[in-house]
N, C-alpha and C positions, 0 to 999 in steps of 0.2 A: 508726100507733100511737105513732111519736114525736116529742115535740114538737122542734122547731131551729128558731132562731131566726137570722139572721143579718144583719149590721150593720157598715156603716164606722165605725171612729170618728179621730179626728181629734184626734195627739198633736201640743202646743205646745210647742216649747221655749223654758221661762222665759229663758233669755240663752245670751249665746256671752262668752267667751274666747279670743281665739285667739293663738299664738307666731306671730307672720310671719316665716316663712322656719328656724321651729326645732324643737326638740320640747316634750315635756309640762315646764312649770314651773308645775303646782296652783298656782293656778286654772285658769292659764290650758291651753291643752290643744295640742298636736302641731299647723303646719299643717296647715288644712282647707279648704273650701269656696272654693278659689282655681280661678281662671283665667288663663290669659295667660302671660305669664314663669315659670321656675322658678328666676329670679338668684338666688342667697340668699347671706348672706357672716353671718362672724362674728368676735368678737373675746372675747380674756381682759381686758381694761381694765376694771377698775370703772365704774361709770354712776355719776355726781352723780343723786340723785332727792331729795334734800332741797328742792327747790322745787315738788315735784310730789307733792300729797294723794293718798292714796291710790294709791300708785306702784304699778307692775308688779314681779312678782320682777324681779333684776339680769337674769339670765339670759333676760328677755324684750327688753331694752335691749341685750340685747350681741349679738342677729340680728338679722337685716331682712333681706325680701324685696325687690326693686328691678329696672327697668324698666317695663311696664304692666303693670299685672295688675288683675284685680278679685277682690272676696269676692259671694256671691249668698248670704247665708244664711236659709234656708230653714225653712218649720214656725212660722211665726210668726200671729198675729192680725194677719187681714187689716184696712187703717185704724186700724188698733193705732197709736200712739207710744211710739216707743221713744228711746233715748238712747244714742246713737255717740259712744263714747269711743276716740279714736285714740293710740298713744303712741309718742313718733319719741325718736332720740335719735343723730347724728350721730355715725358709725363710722368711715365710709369714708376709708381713706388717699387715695383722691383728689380729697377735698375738707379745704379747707385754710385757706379763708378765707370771708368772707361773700359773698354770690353765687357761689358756685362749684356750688350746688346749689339748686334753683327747681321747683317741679311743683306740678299742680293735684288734688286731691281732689273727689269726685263722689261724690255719697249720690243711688239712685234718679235719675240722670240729671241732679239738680241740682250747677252746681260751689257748692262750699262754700270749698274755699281755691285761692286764685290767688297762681301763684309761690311758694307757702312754703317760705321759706330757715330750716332749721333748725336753723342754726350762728347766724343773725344771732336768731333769736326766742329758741333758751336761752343766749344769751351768751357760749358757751364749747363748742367739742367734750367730748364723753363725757358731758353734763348734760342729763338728759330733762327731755320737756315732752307737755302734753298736749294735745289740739284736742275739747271734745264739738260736737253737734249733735244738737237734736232732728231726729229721722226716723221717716215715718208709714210703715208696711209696705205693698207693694203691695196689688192686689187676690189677686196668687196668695200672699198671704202669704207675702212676700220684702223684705228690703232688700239692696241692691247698694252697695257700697262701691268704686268705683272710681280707679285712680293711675294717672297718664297725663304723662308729660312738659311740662314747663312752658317756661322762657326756659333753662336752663341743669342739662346733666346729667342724672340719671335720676328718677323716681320713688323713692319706697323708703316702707314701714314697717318699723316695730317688733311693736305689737300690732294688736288689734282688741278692744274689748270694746263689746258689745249689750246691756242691761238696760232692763227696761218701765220707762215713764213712770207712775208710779202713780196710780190702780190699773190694773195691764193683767188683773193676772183677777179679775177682781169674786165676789165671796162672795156669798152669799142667807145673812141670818138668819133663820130660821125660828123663830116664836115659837108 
């Protein structure tokens, strides 16, 4: 005599923000969806981001995670496009000059940057910069963002941010 119904349904998360190696600085939200290394370091130095639109709060520039490590972030529109914004900004007391730090970046298995020195790319330690890339999410509605050692030193980020290539959800007008 009673009706039940029952049903998967299938929640997308419009984007990510992520602190690499920190916690919550709104937007951006606490390390998450990591694997590999748990290096993490940090500093009180102010971050130059007057070159960099749309910057990350200070306090996403003054952590980073470093060694290998991957993001897998998960819940997305599978063959979706999205847009990987990555944000670096050279901390480490043992790096000191240009090439002193070099590693490769991986979206989904493809590299995207080889050796990025990122003392020599923002001009100056403590002054961020940003790297995007379009990326299509897998089939299991996933993008992987991978850091992996390049010619010199360790990997490292600052942030992560994920936002759809528009439009990633599509509306129906109904007239």
């Amino acid at each position: 005599g009673n009706n039940v119904l029952s049903t998967n349904l299938t929640i997308y998360v419009p984007s990510y923000a992520i602190n690499t190696g920190g916690s919550n600085a709104s937007p951006f939200v606490a390390d998450n969806f990591w694997s590999g290394s748990t290096n993490v370091f940090a500093v009180a130095t102010p971050i130059d981001t007057s070159g960099v639109s749309n910057a990350a709060p200070q306090s996403v520039y003054q952590t980073e995670g470093w060694s290998n490590f991957s993001y897998t972030l998960p819940n997305l529109r599978a063959a979706s496009n999205y847009v990987a914004r990555l944000h670096f900004a050279e901390i480490s007391p043992s790096v000191t000059t240009t090439n002193d730090r070099r590693f490769h970046v991986f979206i989904n298995g493809t590299q995207v940057l080889t050796n990025l020195d990122i003392l020599a790319a923002a001009g100056a330690k403590f002054r961020a910069i940003t790297r995007e890339f379009v990326a299509t999410a897998n089939g299991s509605g996933q993008i992987i963002i991978a850091f992996a050692h390049g010619a010199s030193n360790e990997a490292k980020c600052n942030g992560v941010q994920l936002t759809p290539l528009a439009p990633a959800f599509p509306t129906t007008v109904v007239k």
